[in-house]
FIMIDO-86380 format. One record per residue: x, y, z of N, C-alpha, C in turn; residue in one letter. Coordinates in steps of 0.2 Angstrom, whole numbers, plus 5000, padded with zeros to 4 digits. Example, Ala and Ser with C-alpha at 12.3 -4.5 7.8 and 13.67 -1.06 7.14 Angstrom:
BEGIN
506649725039506249785039506649845039A;506449895035506849955036506450005039S;
***
This chain:
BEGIN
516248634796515748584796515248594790X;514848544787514648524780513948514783X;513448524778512748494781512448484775X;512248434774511848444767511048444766X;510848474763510248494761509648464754X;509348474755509048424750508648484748X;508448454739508148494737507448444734X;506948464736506348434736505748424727X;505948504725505848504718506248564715X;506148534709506748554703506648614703X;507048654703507248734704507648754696X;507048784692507348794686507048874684X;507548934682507448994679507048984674X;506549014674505949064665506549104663X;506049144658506349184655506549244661X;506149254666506249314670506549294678X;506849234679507049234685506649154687X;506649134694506349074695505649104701X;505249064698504649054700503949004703X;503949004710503448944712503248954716X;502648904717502148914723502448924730X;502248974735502548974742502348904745X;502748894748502748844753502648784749X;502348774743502548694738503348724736X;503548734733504448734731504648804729X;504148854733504548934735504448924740X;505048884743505148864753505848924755X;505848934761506448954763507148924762X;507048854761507548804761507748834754X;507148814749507548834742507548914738X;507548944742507649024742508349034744X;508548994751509349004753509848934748X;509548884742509848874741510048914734X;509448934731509648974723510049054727X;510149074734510749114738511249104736X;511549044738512049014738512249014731X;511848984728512148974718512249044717X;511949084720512249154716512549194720X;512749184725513349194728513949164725X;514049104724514649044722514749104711X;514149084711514249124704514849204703X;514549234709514849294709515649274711X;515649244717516449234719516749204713X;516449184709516949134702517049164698X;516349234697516449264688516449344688X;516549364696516449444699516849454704X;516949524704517249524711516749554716X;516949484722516249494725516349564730X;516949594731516849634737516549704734X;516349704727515749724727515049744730X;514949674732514449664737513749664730X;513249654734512749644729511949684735X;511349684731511149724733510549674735X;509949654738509349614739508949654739X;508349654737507749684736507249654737X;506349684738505949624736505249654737X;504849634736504149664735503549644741X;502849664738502349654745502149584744X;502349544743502249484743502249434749X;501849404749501749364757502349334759X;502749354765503349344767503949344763X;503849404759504449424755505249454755X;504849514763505349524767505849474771X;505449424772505949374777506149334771X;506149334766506249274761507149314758X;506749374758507449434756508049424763X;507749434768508149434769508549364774X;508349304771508649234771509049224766X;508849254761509549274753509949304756X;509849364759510449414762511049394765X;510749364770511149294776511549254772X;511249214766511549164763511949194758X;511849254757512649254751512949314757X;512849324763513449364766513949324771X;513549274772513949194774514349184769X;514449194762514949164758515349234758X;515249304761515849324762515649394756X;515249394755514849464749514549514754X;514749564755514249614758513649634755X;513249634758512249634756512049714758X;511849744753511449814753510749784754X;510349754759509649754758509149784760X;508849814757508049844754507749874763X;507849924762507549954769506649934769X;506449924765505549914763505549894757X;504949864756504849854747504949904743X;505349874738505549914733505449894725X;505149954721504949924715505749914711X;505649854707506249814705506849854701X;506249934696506549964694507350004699X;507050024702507350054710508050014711X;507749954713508549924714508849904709X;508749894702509449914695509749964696X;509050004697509650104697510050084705X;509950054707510650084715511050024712X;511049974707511449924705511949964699X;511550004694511950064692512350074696X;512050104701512350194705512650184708X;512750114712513350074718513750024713X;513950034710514150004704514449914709X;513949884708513649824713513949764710X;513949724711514149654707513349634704X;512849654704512449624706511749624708X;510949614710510849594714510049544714X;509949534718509249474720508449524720X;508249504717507449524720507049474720X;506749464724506149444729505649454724X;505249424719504849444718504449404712X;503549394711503349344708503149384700X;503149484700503149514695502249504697X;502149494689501349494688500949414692X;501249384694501049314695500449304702X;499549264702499349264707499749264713X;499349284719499549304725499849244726X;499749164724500149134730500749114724X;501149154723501549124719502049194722X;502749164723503249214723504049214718X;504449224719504949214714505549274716X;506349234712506949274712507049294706X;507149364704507449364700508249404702X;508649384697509449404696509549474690X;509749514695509949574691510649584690X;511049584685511849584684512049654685X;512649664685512949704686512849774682X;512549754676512349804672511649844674X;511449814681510749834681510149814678X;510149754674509649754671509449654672X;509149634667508949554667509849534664X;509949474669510449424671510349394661X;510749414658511049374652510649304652X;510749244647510349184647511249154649X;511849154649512449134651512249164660X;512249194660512149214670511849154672X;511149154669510549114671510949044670X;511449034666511248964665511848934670X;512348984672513148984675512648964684X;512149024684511849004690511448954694X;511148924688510748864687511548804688X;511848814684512248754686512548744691X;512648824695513048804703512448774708X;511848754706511248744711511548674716X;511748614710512148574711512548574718X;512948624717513548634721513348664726X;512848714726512548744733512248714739X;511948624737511848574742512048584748X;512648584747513048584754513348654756X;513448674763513148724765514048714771X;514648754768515348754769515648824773X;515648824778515948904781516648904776X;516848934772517548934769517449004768X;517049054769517349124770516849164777X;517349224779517149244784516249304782X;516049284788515449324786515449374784X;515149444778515149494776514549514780X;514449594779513949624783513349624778X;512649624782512149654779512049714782X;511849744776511649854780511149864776X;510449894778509749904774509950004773X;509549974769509750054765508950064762X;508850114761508450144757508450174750X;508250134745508250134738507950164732X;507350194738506850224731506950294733X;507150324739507150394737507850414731X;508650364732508850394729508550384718X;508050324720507750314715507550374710X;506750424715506350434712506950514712X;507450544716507650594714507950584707X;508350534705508350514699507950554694X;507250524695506550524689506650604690X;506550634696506250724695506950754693X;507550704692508050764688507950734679X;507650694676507650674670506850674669X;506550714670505850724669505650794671X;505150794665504750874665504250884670X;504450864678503750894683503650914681X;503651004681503451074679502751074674X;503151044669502651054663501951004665X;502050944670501550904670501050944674X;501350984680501051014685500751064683X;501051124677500751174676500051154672X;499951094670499551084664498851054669X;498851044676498351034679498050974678X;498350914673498050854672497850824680X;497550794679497250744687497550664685X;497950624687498150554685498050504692X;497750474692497350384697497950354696X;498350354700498850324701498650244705X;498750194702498550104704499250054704X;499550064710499950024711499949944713X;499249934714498949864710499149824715X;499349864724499549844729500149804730X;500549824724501249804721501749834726X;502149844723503149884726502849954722X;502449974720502450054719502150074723X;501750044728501350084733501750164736X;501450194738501450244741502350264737X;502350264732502850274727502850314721X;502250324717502350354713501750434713X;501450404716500850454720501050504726X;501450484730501950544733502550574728X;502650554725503250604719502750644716X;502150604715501750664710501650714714X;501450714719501450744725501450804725X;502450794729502950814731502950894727X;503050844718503050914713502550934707X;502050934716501350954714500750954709X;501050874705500550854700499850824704X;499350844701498750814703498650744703X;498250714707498650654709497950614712X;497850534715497550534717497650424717X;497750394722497850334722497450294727X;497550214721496950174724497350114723X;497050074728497650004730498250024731X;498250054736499050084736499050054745X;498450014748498649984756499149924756X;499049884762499549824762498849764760X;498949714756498449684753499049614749X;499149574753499649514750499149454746X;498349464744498149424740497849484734X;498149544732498149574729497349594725X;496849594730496049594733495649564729X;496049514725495649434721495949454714X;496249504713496749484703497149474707X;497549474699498149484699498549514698X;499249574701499349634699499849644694X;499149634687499449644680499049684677X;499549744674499249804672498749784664X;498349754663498049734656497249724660X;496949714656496049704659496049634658X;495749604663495249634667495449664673X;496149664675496249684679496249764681X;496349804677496049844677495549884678X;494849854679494249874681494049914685X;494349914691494349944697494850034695X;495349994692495550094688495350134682X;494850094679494350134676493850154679X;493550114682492950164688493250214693X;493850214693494050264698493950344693X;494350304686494550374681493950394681X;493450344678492750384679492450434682X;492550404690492150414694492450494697X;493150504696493250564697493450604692X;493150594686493450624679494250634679X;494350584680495350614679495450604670X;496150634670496350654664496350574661X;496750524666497250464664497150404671X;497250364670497550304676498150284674X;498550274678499150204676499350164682X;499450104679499250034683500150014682X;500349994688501149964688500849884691X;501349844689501149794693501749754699X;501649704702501749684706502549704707X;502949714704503549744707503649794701X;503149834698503249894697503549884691X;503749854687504149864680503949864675X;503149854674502749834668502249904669X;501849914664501549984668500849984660X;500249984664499650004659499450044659X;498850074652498550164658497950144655X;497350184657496850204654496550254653X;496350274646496050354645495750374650X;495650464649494850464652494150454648X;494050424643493550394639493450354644X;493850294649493850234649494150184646X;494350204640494750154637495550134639X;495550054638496150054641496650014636X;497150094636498050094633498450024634X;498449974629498749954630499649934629X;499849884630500749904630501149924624X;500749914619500749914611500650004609X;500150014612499850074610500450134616X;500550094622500950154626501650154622X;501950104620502450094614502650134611X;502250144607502050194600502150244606X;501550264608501650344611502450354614X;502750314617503350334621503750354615X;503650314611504350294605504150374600X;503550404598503550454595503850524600X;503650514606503750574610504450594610X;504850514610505450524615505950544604X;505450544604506050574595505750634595X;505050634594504650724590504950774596X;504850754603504750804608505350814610X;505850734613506250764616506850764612X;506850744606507450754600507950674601X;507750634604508250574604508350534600X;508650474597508750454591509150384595X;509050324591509450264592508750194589X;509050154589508750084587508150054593X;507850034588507150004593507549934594X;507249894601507149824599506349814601X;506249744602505449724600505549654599X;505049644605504949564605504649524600X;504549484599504149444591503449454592X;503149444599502549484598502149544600X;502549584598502349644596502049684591X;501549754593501449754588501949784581X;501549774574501749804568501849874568X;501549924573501449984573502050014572X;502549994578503150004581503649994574X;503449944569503949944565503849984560X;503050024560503050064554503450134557X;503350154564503650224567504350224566X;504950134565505550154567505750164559X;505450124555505450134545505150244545X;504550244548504550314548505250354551X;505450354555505950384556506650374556X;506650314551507150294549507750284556X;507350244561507750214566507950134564X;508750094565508550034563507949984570X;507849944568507249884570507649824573X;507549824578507949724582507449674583X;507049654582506649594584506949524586X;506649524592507049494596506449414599X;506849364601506349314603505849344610X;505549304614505049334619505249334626X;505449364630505749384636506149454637X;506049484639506449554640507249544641X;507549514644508249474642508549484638X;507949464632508349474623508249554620X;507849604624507849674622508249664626X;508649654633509149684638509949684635X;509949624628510649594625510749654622X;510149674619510149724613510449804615X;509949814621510249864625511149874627X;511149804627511849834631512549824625X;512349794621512749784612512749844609X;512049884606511849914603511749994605X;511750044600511250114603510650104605X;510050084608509550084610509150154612X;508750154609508350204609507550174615X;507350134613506850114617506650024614X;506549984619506449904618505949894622X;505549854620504649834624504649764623X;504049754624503749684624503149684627X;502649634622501849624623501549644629X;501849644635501549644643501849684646X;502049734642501849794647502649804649X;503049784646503949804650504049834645X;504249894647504649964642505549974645X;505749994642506450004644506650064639X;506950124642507350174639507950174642X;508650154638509150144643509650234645X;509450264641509650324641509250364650X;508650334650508450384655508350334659X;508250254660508050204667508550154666X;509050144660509650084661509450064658X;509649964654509449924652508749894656X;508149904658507649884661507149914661X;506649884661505949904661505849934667X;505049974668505150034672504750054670X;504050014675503650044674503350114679X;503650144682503650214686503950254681X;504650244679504750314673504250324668X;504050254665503450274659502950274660X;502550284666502050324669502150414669X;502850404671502850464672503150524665X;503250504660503350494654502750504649X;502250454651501450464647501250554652X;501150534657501050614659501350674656X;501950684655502250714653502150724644X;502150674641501850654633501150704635X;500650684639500050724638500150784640X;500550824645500450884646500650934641X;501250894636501650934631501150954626X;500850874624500150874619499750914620X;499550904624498850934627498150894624X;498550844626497850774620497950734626X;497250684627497050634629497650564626X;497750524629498150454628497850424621X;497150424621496650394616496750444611X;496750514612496950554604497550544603X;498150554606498850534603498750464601X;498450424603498650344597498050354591X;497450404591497250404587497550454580X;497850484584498350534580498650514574X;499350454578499650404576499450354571X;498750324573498350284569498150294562X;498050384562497750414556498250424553X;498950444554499450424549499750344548X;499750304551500050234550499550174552X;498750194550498450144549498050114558X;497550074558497350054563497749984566X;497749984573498049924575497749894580X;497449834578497049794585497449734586X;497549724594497949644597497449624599X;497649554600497149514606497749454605X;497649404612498149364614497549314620X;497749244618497449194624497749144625X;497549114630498149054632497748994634X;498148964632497648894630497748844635X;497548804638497748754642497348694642X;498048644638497648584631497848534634X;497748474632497848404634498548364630X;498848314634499748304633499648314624X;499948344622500148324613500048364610X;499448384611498948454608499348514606X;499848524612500048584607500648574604X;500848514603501648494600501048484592X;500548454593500148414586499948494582X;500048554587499548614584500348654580X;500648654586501348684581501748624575X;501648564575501648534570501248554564X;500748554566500148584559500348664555X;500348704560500648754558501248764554X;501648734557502248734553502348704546X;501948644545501948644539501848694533X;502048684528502048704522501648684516X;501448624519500648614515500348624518X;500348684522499448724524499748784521X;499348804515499348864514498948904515X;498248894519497948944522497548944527X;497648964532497348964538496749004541X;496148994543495749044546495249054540X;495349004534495349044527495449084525X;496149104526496749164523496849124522X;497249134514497849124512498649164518X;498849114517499749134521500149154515X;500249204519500849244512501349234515X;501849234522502449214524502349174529X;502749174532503049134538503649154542X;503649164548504349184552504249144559X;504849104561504949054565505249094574X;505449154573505949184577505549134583X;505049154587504949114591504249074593X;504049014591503349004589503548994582X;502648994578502649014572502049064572X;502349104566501849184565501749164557X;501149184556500849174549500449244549X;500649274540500649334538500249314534X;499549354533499049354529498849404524X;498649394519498749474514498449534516X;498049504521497649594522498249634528X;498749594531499349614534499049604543X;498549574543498449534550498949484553X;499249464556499449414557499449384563X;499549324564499349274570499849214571X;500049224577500749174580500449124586X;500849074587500549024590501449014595X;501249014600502048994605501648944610X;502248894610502048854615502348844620X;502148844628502548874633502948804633X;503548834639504248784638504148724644X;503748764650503448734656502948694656X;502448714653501748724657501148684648X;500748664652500448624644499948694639X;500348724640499648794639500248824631X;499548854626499948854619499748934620X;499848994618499949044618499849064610X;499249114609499049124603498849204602X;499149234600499349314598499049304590X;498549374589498449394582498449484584X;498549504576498549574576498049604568X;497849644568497549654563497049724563X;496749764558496549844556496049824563X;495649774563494849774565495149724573X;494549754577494549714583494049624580X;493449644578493149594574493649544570X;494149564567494449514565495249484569X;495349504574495749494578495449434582X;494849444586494149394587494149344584X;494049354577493749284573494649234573X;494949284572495649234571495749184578X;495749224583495749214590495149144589X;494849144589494349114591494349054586X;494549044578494448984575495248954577X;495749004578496348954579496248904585X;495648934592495448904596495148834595X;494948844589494448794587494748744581X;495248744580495648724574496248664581X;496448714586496748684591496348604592X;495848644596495548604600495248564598X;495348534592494948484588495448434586X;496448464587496848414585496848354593X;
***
C-alpha cells in the first residue's frame, strides 16, 4: 500500500544539518519525511543492518520527534539504537564510533532560539555527515514522498549513551590531578543535553563543582543556549558570586563549549583554542596538523608556525575541519563559535564536555587562571582581539557590499590601506597593522556576517562599526 505525503516547505541542509521553526516546517510530517531520506540513503550506500543510532536534546518535543525518525527508518528495515534521555550530541558519535553503526540522526537546533529545532546526520565515522552525504540525502527527500512497506519492520531498543560516554572522558583525562588541585568550576549547561551531565562526572571524581541551568527549561529562560555573551551573564555572576576558579558554558546539544575566568572575563573560542592547542603539545606531548575555519583567529596560526605543526584552513562549517580529520593527522580543528574537536581523544567532532574538562585540567597542571594562561600566550605572540556582527540588510545590500569589496579598485578600506585579499570564504582584507576584517554573506537568510581581528579591542570596534556604516549606506 503507497500513501503519499506532501511536503509543505522546502526542507534544505545548512552547513550543520537541517533546521526550522517547530510547527511552521519542523512538523512531524517533515521530521519522518528527512527519516525516510536517510534511511533510503543508508540502504543504497551502507550496509544497513548496521542499524543506526537516534538521539536528541531538551528541546520542546524532541523526544517524540526522535522518536518519529526512529519508527520511520526501522519501517525501512534498519534497527534503531534510540537515546534512553537526552543526550549531548558528543555522546552519540562516541557510541556511533563504539557500535560501529552505519550512522546516526540527532534531534537537535545546536545553539538556535528556543522555537527552533533541527536533524542533524552523523556518518559512520562519527562525526558531521560529509557535504556528498548531505547532498545524496537531500536528493532521496524526492523519493521519500511516498511511504512503501518493501522491508519488514527492524527493532527500536533505547539504550543509554552517556554513561558509556562519560567513562570514556574519566579514562582519557587527568581527574586526579583536577581534584587534588581543589579548583571550584560553575558548571552551565545552558539548560541544553549537558544537563545533569557534566557536573555529576565532576562529582563522581570528586572535583569541585557546582551547576546552574542544569533544570528542564524548553524556552532556555529567554537566551539562547550559546556559550558567547551575552549569553553568558548569568555564569559570570555565578563565578563571582561564589568566587569559583572558572565557569564553562556547553550549549544546546553540548558540542560547542565557552568559559569564563574568575576575574569575570569571558574566554572566548579563539582564546580556548589557543589554550587547548598549547596544552595538548607542552603538557600532554602530542603532535599532528591543525585545521581552522577562515574565521578564526591569527593566534592559532602563530602557535602551529611556532611549533612547527602544518596549518589547514578551511571554508566555515565544522564539516570542512571534519574532511581534514578524517584525510589528515589531526591534532586539533576549531572554528569561531565555540566547536573544538580532538580526534585522538573525542573522534572527528566537536565536544564540548571533553573540552571543558581539558581547560580544567590545563588549569590544574598550570596552576594559572584561564585569563593568565592566554595572557601568558599573548606575551609571547602578541595581543589578539575578535569581534563579529550580523547584519540584517535590505534585498541587494549584501550582494552590492560583497561586490564593493571585492573589487580591486578599492585599495583601502576603513582608511587602511589593503595589503592582501583572500576569497576562501567571503572576502577577508589584510591591513598592514595585521588586523584584518571579512565580510560573508549568509547562503539563506538576508543577513551579511562581518568578522574583524586586530592587537586593540578599540580597533576591532571601529572596523566593526564603519563597515557597518560603509554597508548600510550601499
Amino acid at each position: 500500500m503507497e500513501s503519499a505525503i506532501s511536503t509543505p516547505h522546502a526542507i534544505q541542509f545548512g552547513t550543520d544539518g537541517w533546521r526550522g521553526v517547530i510547527a511552521h516546517d519542523f512538523t512531524f510530517e517533515n521530521v519522518r519525511l528527512v527519516a525516510r531520506a536517510v534511511a533510503r540513503y543508508i540502504i543504497a550506500k551502507d550496509d544497513a543492518s548496521r542499524g543506526i543510532i537516534v538521539g536528541y536534546d531538551c528541546r520542546f518535543l524532541s523526544d517524540r520527534f526522535a522518536l518519529a525518525a526512529a519508527e520511520q527508518i526501522a519501517a525501512a528495515g534498519i534497527p534503531v539504537t534510540l537515546a534512553a534521555a537526552y543526550t549531548p550530541t558528543p555522546a552519540l558519535s562516541f557510541a556511533v564510533r563504539q557500535q560501529k553503526t552505519a550512522g546516526a540522526v540527532m534531534i537537535t537546533a545546536s545553539h538556535n532560539p528556543w522555537q527552533w529545532n533541527g536533524l542533524k546526520v552523523k556518518a559512520s565515522y562519527g562525526g558531521s555527515a560529509a557535504a556528498e552525504i548531505v547532498k545524496s540525502i537531500e536528493a532521496e527527500i524526492p523519493n521519500a514522498l511516498s511511504v512503501t512497506a518493501e522491508h519488514a519492520t527492524a527493532a527500536v531498543s533505547k539504550q543509554d549513551l552517556i554513561e558509556p560516554y562519560l567513562s570514556h572522558l574519566a579514562e582519557i583525562a587527568n581527574l586526579k590531578n583536577i581534584a587534588r588541585s581543589r579548583l571550584l568550576f560553575i558548571i552551565d549547561p545552558m539548560y541544553g543535553a549537558a544537563r545533569n551531565c557534566l557536573a555529576p562526572f565532576f562529582k563522581k571524581h570528586k572535583i569541585r563543582c557546582h551547576e546552574i541551568h542544569g533544570e528542564a527549561n524548553p524556552l532556555f529562560g529567554g537566551f539562547n543556549p550559546e556559550p558567547i555573551e551575552p549569553h553568558i551573564s548569568e555564569l559570570r555572576q555565578a563565578v563571582e558570586d561564589l568566587k569559583a576558579d572558572a565557569g564553562f558554558a556547553t550549549d544546546g546539544d553540548a558540542d560547542r563549549v565557552g568559559a569564563v575566568d574568575r576575574s569575570g572575563s569571558f574566554i572566548d573560542s579563539h582564546q580556548i583554542f589557543s589554550i587547548l592547542l598549547r596544552y595538548l603539545v607542552d603538557v600532554r606531548g602530542m603532535r599532528g596538523g591543525i585545521a581552522k575555519t577562515f574565521s578564526t583567529t591569527k593566534l592559532v596560526d602563530k602557535l602551529a608556525a611556532h611549533y612547527s605543526l602544518p596549518l589547514y584552513e578551511t571554508p566555515i562549517g565544522f564539516k570542512y575541519i571534519c574532511d581534514h580529520m578524517l584525510s589528515k593527522d589531526i591534532l586539533i580543528g576549531g572554528e569561531e563559535i565555540g566547536g573544538i574537536g580532538i580526534p585522538a581523544l573525542g573522534g572527528p567532532e566537536r565536544d564540548g564536555v571533553l573540552n571543558s574538562v581539558l581547560l580544567a585540567e590545563a588549569m590544574a597542571h598550570c596552576g594559572k587562571s584561564l585569563a593568565e594562561i592566554i595572557a601568558q600566550i599573548e606575551e609571547e605572540f602578541g595581543p589578539h582581539r575578535y569581534g563579529r556582527i550580523d547584519l540584517e540588510l535590505r534585498p541587494g545590500q549584501k550582494e552590492r557590499a560583497m561586490g564593493a569589496v571585492a573589487s580591486h579598485s578599492l585599495d583601502k578600506f576603513a582608511a587602511r590601506p589593503i595589503v592582501r585579499r583572500e576569497n576562501l570564504d567571503g572576502v577577508k582584507m589584510y591591513f598592514q597593522d595585521g588586523a584584518w576584517l571579512l565580510l560573508r554573506p549568509s547562503g539563506t537568510e538576508p543577513l551579511l556576517r562581518i568578522y574583524a581581528e586586530a592587537e586593540k579591542s578599540t580597533t576591532v570596534q571601529e572596523l566593526l562599526s564603519q563597515t557597518e556604516n560603509f554597508v548600510r549606506a550601499l
